[in-house]
C-alpha positions, 0 to 999 in steps of 0.5 A, a space after each residue: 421940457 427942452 425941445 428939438 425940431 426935428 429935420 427931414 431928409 426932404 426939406 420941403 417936408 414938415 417937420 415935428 417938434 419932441 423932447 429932447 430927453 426922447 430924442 436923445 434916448 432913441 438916438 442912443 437906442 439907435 446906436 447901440 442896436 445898429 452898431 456894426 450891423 445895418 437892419 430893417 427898420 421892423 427888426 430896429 423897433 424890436 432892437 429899441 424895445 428890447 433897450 428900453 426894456 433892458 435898461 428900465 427905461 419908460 417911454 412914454 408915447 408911441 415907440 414906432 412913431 418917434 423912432 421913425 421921426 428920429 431915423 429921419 432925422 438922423 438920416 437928414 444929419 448924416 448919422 445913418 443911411 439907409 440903403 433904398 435899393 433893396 426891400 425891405 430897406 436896411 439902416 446902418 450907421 454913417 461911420 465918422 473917422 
């Protein structure tokens, strides 16, 4: 199984080691569900649950764990944001032209 190391947005954070196909799959999950619309992270677990269920997808391991490492390390790439000056605090996605 291929592997990606994962990024944080604090660079003095350590970070993890996961499946790419794990990755990759919320990675889409969370883009299709955060797709011109930003939400709490609570409300994208249930968005990525209800896709992987949806699509017969079988995840193996904890869905709220890997999506929080996966946030984090589409937050540090510049894929979403995440608008801090409110709780709870909304993700959206990082709009590339």
């Amino acid at each position: 199984m291929e592997k990606i190391r994962l990024r944080h947005i604090d660079p003095a954070k350590k970070t993890v080691t996961i499946d790419k196909g794990r990755y990759q799959t919320l990675q889409n999950a969370v883009c299709i569900s955060l797709e011109g619309k930003e939400m709490p992270f609570k409300s994208l677990l249930a968005a990525t649950r209800a896709y992987l269920l949806k699509n017969n997808i079988k995840f193996e391991g904890s869905v709220s764990w890997y999506l929080a490492w996966v946030c984090i390390h589409m937050e540090a790439i510049g894929e979403i944001k995440v608008d801090r000056s409110k709780s709870p605090h909304k993700i959206g996605l990082v709009c590339k032209n």
